[in-house]
C-alpha positions in Angstrom: -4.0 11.6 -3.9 -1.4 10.3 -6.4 -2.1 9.7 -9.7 -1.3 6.2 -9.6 -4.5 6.1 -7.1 -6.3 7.5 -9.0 -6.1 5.8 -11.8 -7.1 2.5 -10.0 -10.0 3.9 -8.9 -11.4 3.2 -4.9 -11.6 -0.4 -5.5 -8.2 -2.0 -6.2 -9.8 -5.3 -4.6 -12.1 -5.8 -7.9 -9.4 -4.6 -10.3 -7.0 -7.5 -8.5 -9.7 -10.1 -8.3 -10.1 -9.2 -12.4 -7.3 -9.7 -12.9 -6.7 -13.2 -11.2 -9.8 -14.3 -12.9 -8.1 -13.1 -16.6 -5.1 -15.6 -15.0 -6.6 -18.2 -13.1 -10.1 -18.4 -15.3 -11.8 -18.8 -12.0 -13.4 -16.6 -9.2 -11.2 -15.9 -6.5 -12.6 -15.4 -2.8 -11.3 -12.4 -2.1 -10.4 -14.0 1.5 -8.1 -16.4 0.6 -4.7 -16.7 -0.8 -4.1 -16.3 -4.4 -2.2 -19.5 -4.1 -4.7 -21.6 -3.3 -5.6 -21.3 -6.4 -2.5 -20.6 -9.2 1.1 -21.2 -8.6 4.0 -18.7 -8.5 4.3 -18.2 -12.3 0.7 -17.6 -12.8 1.7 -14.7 -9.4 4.0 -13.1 -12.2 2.0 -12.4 -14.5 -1.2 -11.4 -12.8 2.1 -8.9 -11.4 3.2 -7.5 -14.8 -0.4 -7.0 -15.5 -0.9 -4.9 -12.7 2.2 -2.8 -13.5 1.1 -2.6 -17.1 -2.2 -1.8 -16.7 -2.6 0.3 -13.3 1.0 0.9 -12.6 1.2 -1.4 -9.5 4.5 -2.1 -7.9 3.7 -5.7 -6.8 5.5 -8.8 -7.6 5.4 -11.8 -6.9 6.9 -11.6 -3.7 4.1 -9.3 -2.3 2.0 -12.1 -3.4 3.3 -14.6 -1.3 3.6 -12.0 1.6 -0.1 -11.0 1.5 -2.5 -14.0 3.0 -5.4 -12.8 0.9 -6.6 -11.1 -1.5 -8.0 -8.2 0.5 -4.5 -7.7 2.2 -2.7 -7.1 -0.8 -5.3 -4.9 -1.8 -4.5 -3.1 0.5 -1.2 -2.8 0.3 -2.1 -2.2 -2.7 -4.0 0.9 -2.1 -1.3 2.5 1.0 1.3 2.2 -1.2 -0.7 4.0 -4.4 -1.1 6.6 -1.5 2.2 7.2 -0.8 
């Protein structure tokens, strides 16, 4: 297990969906798109929190790529693996 893994803990879902609510200011469901909620710029900096915070290597890209919150958790969490 990387470090980077490890220091997100098992659940990168919650750590995201914290982080979209520090964003957004609402409750995400963790089933739909991040963009049904905030726009692009909002994506960016839930992003650069991620990297700040928990070393993620998302952007906003990944964002869009991702239909839900769950998926890019998971990407989230194979590519923390790698």
């Amino acid at each position: 297990m990387s470090t980077e893994l490890a220091a997100m803990g098992d659940d990168p879902l919650a750590m995201l969906l914290d982080l979209s609510y520090e964003v957004l200011g609402v409750r995400c469901d963790p089933n739909r798109s991040f963009f049904d909620y905030g726009d692009s710029m909002a994506a960016t900096h839930m992003c650069t929190l991620g990297r700040n915070r928990h070393g993620w290597k998302i952007t906003a890209r990944d964002v869009f790529a991702w239909d839900s919150f769950v998926l890019l958790a998971g990407a989230i969490q194979r590519d923390g693996a790698q």
